[in-house]
N, C-alpha and C positions, 0 to 999 in steps of 0.2 A: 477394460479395467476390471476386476474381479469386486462382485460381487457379494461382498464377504456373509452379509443378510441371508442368499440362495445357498449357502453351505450350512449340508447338515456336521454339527459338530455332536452330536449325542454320542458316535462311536467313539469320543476320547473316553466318554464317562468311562472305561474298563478300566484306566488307568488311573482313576478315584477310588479306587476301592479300600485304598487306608489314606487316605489325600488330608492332611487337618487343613481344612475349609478354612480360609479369611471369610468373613461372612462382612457383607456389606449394608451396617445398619445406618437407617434414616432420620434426622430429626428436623423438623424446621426453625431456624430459627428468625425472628421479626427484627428487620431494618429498619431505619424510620423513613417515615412515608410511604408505610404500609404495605413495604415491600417483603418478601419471604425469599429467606436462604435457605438450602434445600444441604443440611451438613452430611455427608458421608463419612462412615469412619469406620473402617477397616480392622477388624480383628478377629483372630484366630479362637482367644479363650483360653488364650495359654500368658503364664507371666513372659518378661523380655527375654526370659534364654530360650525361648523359640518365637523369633519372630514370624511375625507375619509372610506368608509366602503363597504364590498365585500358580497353584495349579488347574484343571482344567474344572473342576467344580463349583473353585472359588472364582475364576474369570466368566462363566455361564451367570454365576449369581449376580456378578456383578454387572454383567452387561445389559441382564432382567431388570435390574436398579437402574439403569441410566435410560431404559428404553418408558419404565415409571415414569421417571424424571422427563423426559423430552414428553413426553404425553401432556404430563401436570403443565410444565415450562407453555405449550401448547393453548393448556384452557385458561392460560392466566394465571395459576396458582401460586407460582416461584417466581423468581426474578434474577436469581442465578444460583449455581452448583456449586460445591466445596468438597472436598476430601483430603480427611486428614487420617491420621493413625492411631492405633492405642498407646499408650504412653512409652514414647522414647524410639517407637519404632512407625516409620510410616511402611513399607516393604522391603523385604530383601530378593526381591524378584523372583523368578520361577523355581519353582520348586525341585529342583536338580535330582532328586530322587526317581520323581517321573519322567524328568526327561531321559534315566538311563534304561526306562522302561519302555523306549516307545520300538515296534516292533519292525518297522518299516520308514523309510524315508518319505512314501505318501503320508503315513502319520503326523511326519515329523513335522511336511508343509501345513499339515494342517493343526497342529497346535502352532507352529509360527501364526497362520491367519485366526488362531484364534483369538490369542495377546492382539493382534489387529483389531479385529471385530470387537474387541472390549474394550480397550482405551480407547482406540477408535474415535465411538459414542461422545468423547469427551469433549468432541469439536463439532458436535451434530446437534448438540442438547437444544437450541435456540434461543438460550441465553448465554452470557457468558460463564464459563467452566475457569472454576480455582483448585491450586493443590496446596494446603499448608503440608509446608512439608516438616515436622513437628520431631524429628526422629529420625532413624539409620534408612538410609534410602541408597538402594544398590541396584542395579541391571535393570530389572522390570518395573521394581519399587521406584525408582529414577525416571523410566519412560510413562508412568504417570503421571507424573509431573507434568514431561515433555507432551505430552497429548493434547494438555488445559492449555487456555488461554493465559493465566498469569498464577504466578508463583511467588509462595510467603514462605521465609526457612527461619526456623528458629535460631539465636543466634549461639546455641549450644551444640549444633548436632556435628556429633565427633567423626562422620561418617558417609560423607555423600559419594557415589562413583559408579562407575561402568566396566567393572572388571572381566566382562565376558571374555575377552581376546585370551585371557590369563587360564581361563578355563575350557578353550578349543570351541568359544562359541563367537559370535557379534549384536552388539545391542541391535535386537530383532523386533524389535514391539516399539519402532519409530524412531529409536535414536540415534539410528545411523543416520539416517534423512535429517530429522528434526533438528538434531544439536545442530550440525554447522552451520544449516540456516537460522538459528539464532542468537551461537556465540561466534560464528565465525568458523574458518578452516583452518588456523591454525591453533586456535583453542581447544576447537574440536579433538585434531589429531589427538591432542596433551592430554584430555581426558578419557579418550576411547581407546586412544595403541600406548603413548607411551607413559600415563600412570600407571597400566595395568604389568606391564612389563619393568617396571620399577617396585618390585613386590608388592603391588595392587596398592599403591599411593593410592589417598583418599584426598577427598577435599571436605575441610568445612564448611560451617554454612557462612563465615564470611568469604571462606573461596567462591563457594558458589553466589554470592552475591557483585563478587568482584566480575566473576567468567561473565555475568549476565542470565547465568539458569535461573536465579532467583530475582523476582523485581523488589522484593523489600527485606528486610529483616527486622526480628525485633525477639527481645529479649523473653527468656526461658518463663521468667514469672506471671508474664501477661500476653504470653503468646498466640494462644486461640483466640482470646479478646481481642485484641490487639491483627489480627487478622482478618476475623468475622468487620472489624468496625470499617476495615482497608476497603473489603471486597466490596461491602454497601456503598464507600466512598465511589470506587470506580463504578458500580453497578449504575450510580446514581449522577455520575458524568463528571464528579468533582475532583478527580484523579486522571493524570494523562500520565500514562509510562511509558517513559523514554528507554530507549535498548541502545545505547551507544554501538554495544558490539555486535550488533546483529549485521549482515556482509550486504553491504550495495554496490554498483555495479564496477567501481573499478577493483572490487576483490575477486568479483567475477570471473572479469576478465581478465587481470594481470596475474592476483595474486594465488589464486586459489590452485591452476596447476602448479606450481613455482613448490606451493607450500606441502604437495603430496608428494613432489619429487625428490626434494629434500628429506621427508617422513621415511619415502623407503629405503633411500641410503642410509638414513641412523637404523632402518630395522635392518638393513643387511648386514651393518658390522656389528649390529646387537646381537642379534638372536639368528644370525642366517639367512636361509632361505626356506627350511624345510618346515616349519611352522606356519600353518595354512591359516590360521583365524586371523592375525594381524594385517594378513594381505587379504585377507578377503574384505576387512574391514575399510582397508585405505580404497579397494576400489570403491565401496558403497560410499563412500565421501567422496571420491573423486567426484563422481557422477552425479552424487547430491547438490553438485553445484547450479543445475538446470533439470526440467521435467516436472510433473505434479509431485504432489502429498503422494496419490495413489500408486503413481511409476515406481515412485521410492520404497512403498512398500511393500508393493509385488517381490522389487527387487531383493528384498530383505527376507522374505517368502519362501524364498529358491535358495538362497545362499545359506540361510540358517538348516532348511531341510538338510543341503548334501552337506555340510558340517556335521547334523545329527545323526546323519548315515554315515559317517566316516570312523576312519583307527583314532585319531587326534582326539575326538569328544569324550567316547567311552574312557579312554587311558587317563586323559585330565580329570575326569568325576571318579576316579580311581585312584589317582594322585588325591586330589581334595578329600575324597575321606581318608586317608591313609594320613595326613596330615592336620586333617579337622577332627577326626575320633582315634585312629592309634596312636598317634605319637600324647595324647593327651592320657591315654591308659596304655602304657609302655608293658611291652611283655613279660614275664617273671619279675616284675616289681616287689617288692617285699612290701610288709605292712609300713605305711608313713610314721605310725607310733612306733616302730624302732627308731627311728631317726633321733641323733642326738641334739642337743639345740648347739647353735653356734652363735656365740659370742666374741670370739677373737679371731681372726684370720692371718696366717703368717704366708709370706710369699716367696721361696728359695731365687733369688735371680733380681737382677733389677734392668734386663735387657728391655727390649722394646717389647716381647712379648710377653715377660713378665711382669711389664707396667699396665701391660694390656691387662691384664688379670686382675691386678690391685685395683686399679681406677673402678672394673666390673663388680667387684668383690665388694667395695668400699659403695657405690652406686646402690645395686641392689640388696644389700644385705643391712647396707646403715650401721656396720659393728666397724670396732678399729680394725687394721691393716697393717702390718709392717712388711716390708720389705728388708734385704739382706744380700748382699754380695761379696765378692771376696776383699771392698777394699771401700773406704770413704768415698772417694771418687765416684764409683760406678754407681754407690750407692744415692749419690746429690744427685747426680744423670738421671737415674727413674726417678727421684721426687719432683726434680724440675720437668720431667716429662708430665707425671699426673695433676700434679698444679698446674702447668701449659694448659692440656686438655680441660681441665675444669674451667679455666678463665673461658675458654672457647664454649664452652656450653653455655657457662654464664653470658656470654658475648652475644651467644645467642637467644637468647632470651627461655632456652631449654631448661635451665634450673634460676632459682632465684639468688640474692646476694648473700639473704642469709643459707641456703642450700650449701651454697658452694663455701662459704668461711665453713659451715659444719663439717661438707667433707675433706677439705683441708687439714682440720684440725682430725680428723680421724686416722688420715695417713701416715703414717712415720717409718724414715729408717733406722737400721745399725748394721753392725758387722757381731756385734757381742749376739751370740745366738742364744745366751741366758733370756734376752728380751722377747723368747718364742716361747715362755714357760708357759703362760697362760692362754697361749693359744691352742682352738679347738678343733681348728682347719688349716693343717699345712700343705700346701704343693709346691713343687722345684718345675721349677723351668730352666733349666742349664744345659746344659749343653747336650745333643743328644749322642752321647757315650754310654755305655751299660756302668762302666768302671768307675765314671764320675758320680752318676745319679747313685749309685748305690752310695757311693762316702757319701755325700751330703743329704742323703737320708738317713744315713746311720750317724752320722754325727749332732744331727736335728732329734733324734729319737732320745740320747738320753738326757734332753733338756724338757721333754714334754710329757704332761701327764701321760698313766694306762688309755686312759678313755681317748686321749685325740686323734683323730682321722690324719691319715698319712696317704696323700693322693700325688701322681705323677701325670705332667703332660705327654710323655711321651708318643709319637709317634707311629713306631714300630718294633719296639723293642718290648722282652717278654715283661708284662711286668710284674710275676713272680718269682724272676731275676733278678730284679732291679730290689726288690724288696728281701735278697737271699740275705742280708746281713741285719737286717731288721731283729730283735728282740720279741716283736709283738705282729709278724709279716701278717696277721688275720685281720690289723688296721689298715692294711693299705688295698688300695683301689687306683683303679686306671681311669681319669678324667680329661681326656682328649679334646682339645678344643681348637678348631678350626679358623683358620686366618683369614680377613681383619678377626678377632675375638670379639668386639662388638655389633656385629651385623650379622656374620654366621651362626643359624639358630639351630647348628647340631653341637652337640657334645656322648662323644661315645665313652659310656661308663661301660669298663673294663674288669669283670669282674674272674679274679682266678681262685682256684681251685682252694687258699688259705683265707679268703676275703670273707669275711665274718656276716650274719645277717642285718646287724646292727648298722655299718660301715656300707654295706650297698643301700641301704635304706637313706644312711644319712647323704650319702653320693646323688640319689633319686632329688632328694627333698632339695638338695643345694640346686640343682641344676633347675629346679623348676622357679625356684626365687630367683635365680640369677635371666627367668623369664627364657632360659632355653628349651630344647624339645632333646631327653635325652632315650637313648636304644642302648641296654644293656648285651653286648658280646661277650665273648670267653678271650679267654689270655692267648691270641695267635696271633704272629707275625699280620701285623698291616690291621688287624683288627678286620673293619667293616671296608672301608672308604678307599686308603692307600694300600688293602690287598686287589682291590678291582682296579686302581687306578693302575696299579704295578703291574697286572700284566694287561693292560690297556698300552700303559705307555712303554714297556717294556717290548711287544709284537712291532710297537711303529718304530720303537730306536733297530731290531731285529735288520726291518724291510732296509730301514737308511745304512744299517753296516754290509748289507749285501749287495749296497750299492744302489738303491731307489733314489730317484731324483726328488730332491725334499719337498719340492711342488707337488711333485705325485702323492707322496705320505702326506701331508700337511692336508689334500684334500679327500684323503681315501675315507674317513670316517665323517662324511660331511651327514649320512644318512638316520644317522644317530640325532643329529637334531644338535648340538652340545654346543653351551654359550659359547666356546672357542675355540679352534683348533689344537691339533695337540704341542705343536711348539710357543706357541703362545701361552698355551697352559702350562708347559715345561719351563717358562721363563720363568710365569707368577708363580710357581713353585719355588724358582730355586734350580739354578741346574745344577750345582754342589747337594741340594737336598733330595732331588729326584735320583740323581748317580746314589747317593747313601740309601734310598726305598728301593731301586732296583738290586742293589748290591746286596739287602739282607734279604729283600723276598728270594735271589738266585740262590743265597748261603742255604736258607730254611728250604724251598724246593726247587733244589733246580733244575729236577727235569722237565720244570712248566714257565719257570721266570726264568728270561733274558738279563743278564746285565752287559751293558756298554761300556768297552775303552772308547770309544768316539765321544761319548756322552761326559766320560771325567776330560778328555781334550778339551769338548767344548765348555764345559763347565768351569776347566784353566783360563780360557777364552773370554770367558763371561755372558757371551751372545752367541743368540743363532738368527734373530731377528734383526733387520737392519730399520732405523726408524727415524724421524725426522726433529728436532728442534722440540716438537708438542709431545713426540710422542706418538704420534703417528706410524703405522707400520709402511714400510715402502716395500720391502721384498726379503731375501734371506740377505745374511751378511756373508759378504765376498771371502770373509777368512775362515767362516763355516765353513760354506761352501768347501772350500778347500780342503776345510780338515777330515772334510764326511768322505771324501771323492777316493776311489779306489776299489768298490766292493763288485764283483763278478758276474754278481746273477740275480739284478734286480728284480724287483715285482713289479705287479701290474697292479690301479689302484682296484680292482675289482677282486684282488688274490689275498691282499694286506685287509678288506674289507672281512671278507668271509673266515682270515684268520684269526680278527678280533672278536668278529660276532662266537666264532666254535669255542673259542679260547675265554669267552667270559662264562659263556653258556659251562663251560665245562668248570670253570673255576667257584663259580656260584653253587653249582650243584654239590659240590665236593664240602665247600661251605656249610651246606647246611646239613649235608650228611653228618660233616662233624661238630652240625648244630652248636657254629658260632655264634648264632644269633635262632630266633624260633623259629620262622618263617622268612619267606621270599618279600613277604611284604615289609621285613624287616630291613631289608638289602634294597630295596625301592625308596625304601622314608631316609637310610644314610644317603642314598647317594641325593639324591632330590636336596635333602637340606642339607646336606655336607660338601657336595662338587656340584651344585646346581644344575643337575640333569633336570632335563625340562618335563616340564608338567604334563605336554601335549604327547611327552612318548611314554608319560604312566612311570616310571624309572626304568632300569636295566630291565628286569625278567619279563613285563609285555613286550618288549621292544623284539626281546630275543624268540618269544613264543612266536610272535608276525614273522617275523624274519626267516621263521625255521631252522633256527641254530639250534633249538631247544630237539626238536627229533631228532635233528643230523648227529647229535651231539649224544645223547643217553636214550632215543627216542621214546622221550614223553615231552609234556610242556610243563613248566612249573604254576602256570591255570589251567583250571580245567572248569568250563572252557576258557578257551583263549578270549583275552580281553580286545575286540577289538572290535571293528565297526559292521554294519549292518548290512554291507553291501561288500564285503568282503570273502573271500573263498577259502568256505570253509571246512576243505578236501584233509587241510590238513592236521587236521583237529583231533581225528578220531583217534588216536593213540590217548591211551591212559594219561591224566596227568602224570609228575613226577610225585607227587604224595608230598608235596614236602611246603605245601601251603594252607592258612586257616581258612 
């Protein structure tokens, strides 16, 4: 077993060298019968918008503390250990900045073993070891916990989890081991693969009190009190903690393979196969079910190194800033004080996705709403849609009673479009024709002030077209918002070429209250999202009209990593919506987009999937089948691969040549937040750099260098980047 003590770790310090140190200060405080607690508490020296985090300077200091501590613990001094955090944050785990710093995979084991060797200590002290866990406790922040003998959560903290898998890693500092032998293996799963995979679901501190991570809880006002008096109770024998869900031997033996076998079928039809962190995680559970403390964390040792030596890590800590710092300073943003204030919001449409809007609009903004359509009817349709949904929040206990009568009473239709006068924010959602959205913007215009914003959902249409009959076309703006409208946190602000500074500003400013993440583009066919997706899906309808066997396409892009295959994604699309993106990307160029007559057949159709009663997919449908069959001179899936990979590489570049958007990293954050491309492949342009589309293609890459892992070969690098990244 390793020896974690005989490892020199001093060669991490290079990677300290701008590290903000959690420093880990000491105070004792007196139990009665003249026992001493030995309180740790964790801080950096920064307020809560940097929390606490454990790099390789901060884990040395701390491990120096706890070898203190076992000394004192030793001559009698203590009686037991505690660590809590500075107010509201106990960790948010390792330091991610360092870890994209480390230079070698031997490094990488050895900051794994060093998160070992520091928590570690936590079960070596010689007395009992506590974590109040006081605050936001994530990955490493979390496996401190898991290291101590027993655990106190406050019963506020908005924040507890293990999101590594999400970010191309696995809890490596014992909580792959630790949790399932103390909540069990299939709790375990829940919090380690499939919260993280569920856009990094968190748990509170009553969840975690429910799981069993935590043995008590107690409330925000007397927390540390109310802790400190717990631990002296157990220290002093007058406290038995019972773990209902910690796993004895018939979960051992029955249930524990049953429940990993299960875990990897939802990860195959979740997320794939090609996402490495989540399978690597379920074996380090599997296995956790027998062996030492120490086996477990060797194992966690080796597994975390070739992750940190891998494509998957780097491209995830690439995605996460890209998401945690650009989308939050969006590119060519204008100043926020041009932004107009909004007071009223009017809605063109009262379809389903128009109710999607009102309900969002009305939620986060708190101003009235109206809706409008061409007739009473459709218009009661979206009111009883967004009062539905509100009772369902209220149902849930997500808004309160008085919440929901307030937004009720803010929502209203008509058809008389005199009742938009005072409105300061209009968008239409109608139908997507060029001919239609223009009248009922032009007819909406001469009921509304000079000053009000004039925004379109549109999809793929120009929209400084849509805005050609406009009056005042320097008010309007392209605000794209992606379906469900509630869950999807992209919206592409469209700005063309009459679109005023005032009107982008105020577009920025909506989009951030509405709690979206928005990427301002220029006025082109497909914008950001459905120009990639369109000639994605456009090369795979190509392969099926030449006759590829839909098996073959369905699995030729499996290397891309992508929540779903491409006909499945052609479904949740829409396949009357997909036929109308491929039909105007081939109108605007088509000597690079495909459009399909197969595509409008099956879209007559309705299906190309065959599926069962739930919903369930079983295979293609038999009258697909049939309608595809006839084409000459199929592909192979390794020809339709390399034609999508040249074909994005080559679409992307053209992109930003005509700098639709700033940068490549701009075309990574839509696709990521807007089509869910995964984390682990960084978005489109690292995928395509590894891949080598990017030299095949313009020969350069759009990084320079290429973002990818440590252990990778990097022959093919040396070409200039493409110039066309920050």
């Amino acid at each position: 077993m390793t020896d974690y003590s005989a490892i020199d770790f001093s060669s991490l310090l290079t990677l300290a060298h701008d590290e903000v140190v959690t420093h880990s200060f000491v105070r004792d405080i007196a139990l009665h019968g003249d026992q001493v607690l030995a309180l740790v508490t964790l801080d950096n020296g920064r307020d809560h918008t940097r929390p606490n985090t454990l790099g390789p300077a901060s884990l040395l200091e701390f491990a120096r503390t706890m070898d203190d501590l076992t000394e004192r613990a030793g001559r009698g001094e203590i009686h037991g250990v505690a660590v809590t955090g500075k107010p509201f944050i106990l960790a948010a785990g390792a330091d991610l900045s360092k870890v994209s710093e480390i230079p070698s995979r031997e490094t990488g084991k050895k900051f794994a073993q060093l998160g070992h060797h520091a928590l570690g200590k936590l079960s070596e002290l010689g007395v009992p070891s506590f974590v109040f866990i006081n605050g936001l406790a994530l990955g490493g922040g979390l496996e401190i916990g898991l290291n101590a003998d027993y655990r106190t959560v406050d019963s506020s903290v908005p924040a507890i989890a293990l999101p590594e898998v999400f970010l191309g890693l696995i809890p490596g500092w014992g909580g792959s081991y630790l949790l399932p032998n103390l909540i069990g293996i299939e709790n375990a799963v829940k919090v380690i693969i499939e919260n993280p995979l569920k856009n990094n679901r968190t748990l509170t501190g009553a969840d975690a009190l429910e799981l069993g991570i935590a043995d008590v809880q107690f409330p925000s006002s007397m927390f540390l009190e109310n802790s400190i008096a717990w631990a002296g109770s157990v220290i002093a024998g007058k406290v038995k903690v019972h773990r209902p869900n910690m796993p004895g031997t018939i979960e051992r033996l029955v249930k524990w393979d049953a429940a990993v076998g299960i875990a990897r079928k939802i990860l195959e039809s979740r997320v794939g196969t090609v996402a490495e962190a989540p399978y690597t995680a379920l074996e380090l559970l599997k296995a956790a079910k027998s062996g030492t403390r120490a086996e477990g964390f060797e194992r966690e040792d080796d597994a975390l190194a070739s992750l940190i030596a891998g494509d998957q890590l780097h491209a995830s800590i690439y995605a996460f800033n890209l998401v945690q710092k650009r989308a939050k300073r969006p590119a060519g943003a204008p100043d926020k004080a041009l932004a107009q204030r909004i007071t009223k919001v009017g809605v063109i449409g009262a379809g389903l996705m128009a109710s999607q809007f009102a309900l969002l609009f009305v939620r986060r903004l708190q101003v009235p709403v109206v809706i409008t359509d061409l007739d009473q009817a459709r218009v009661d349709k979206g009111l009883s849609y967004i009062h539905g949904e509100i009772a369902a929040l209220e149902n849930k206990k997500r808004i309160s009673q008085d919440e929901a009568n307030r937004l009720r009473a803010l929502v209203s239709g008509t058809t008389d479009k005199a009742d938009f006068a005072d409105a300061d924010w209009v968008i239409e959602a109608v139908f997507e024709e060029l001919g239609v959205k223009q009248d009922v913007l032009a007819e909406i215009e001469a009921h509304l002030s000079p000053e009000a914003i004039l925004a379109t959902n549109t999809s793929s249409l120009s929209v400084e077209q849509i805005g050609a009959r406009l009056h005042h076309p320097e008010r309007l703006v392209g605000f794209h918002f992606f379906n469900p409208v509630a869950v999807m946190p992209l919206i592409e602000v469209v700005n063309t070429p009459k679109t005023n500074e005032a009107t982008l500003s105020t577009a920025m400013v909506v989009a951030g209250k509405l709690k979206k993440n928005a990427v301002i583009t220029r006025d082109t066919p497909g914008f950001v999202v459905n120009r990639i997706l369109a000639r994605l899906l456009g090369e795979v309808m190509h392969a099926v009209d030449r006759g590829t066997p839909l098996e073959v396409v369905n699995g030729a892009l499996s290397p891309f990593g992508l929540p779903m295959p491409p006909f499945e994604l052609l479904e949740l699309v829409g396949l009357k919506v997909g036929a109308h993106v491929l039909d105007t990307h081939h109108a605007a160029f088509p000597d690079r987009f495909f459009r399909s007559d197969n595509l409008h057949t099956l879209a007559a159709h309705g299906v190309i999937l065959d599926r069962n009663a739930k919903g369930k997919i079983k295979g293609f449908d038999k009258r697909a089948v049939k309608i595809v069959s006839g084409g000459t001179s199929p592909m192979t899936g390794e020809e339709i691969l390399r034609r999508v990979e040249d074909g994005l590489a080559d679409e992307i570049r053209r992109m930003l040549d005509g700098e639709v958007v700033h940068a490549a990293e701009d075309i990574d954050l839509c696709m990521i937040l807007g089509a869910g491309w995964p984390f682990q492949m960084g978005g489109v342009t690292p995928y395509l750099d590894r891949a080598g589309a990017s030299l095949r293609v313009f020969g350069a890459t759009f990084h320079n260098p290429p973002i990818r892992g440590l252990g990778s070969d990097h022959s093919e690098a040396a070409p200039q980047s493409a110039g066309v990244t920050t």
